[in-house]
Each structure stands twice: as structure tokens, then as C-alpha cells.
C-alpha positions as CSV (number, residue, x, y, z in Angstrom):
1,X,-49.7,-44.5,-104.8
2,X,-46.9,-46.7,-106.1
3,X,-46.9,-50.4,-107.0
4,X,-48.7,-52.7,-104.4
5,X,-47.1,-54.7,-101.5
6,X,-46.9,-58.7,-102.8
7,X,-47.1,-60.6,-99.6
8,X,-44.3,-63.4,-99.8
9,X,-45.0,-66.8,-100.1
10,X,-43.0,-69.2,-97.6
11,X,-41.7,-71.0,-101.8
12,X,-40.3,-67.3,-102.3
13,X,-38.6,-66.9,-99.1
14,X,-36.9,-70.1,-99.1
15,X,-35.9,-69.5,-102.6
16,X,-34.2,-66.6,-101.2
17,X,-32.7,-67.8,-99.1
18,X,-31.0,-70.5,-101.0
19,X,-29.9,-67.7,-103.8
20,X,-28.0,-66.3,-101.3
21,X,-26.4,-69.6,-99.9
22,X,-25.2,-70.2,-103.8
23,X,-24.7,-66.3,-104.7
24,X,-23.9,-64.3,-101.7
25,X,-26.0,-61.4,-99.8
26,X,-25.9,-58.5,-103.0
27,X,-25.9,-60.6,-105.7
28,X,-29.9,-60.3,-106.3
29,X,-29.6,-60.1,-110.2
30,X,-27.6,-63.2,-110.3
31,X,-30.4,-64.6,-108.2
32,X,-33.0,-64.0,-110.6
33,X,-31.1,-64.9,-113.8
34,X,-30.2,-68.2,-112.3
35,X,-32.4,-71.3,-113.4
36,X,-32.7,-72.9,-110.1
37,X,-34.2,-70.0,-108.9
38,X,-36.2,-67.7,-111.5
39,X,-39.2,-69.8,-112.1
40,X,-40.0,-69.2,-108.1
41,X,-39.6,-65.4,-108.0
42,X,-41.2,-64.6,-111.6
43,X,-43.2,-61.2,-109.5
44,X,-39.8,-60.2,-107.8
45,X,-37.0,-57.3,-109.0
46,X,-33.8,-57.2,-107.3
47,X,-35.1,-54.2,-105.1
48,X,-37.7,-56.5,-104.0
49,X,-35.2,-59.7,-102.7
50,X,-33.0,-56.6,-101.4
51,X,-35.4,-55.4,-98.8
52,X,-37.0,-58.7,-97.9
53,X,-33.6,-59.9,-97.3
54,X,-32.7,-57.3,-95.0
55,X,-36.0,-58.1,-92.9
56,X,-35.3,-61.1,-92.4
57,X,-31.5,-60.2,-91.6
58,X,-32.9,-58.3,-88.6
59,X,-35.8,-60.6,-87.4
60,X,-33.4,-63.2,-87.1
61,X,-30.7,-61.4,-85.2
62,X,-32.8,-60.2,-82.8
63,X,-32.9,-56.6,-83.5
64,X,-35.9,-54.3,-84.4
């Protein structure tokens, strides 16, 4: 069974993407401690921003 899927929102993955612009790619707790970016990913755990980060690490390379 396991939790369900939350779809991302376009707010959450450009939130993501600026944490890692100001943190750095493995840095996801930082991410959701920091002010600028907690109030947008209050549904997300570190796990979460971990895998949707590597998706859209290969979408955008071309690969997959």
C-alpha cells in the first residue's frame, strides 16, 4: 500500500529548484528548514525533493 503519490505543483518544483541553486543538489533538509523555501513544500520530506530531483535531472539531460 504505502503513502500516496502527491502530484507536484509547478510552485513546488520551482521552489526546488531554487533550493538547490542556494543549497546544492543533497542538501534537501537544509532546503526544507530554510524560510525562503518551507512554507512552499509544507507536504514534502527530503526523500520526496530527492527523487523528484533526480527526475527532473534526467528529463532535462536527455536521458530515459
Amino acid at each position: 500500500m504505502g503513502n500516496q503519490k502527491q502530484i507536484w505543483t509547478a510552485e513546488e518544483e520551482e521552489t526546488l529548484l531554487a533550493g538547490v541553486a542556494k543549497h546544492s543538489p543533497g542538501k534537501w533538509k537544509n532546503i526544507l528548514e530554510d524560510p525562503d523555501f518551507a512554507p512552499h513544500l509544507p507536504r514534502r520530506s527530503n526523500i520526496d525533493l530527492k527523487d523528484k530531483w533526480r527526475n527532473l535531472s534526467v528529463s532535462t539531460s536527455g536521458q530515459g
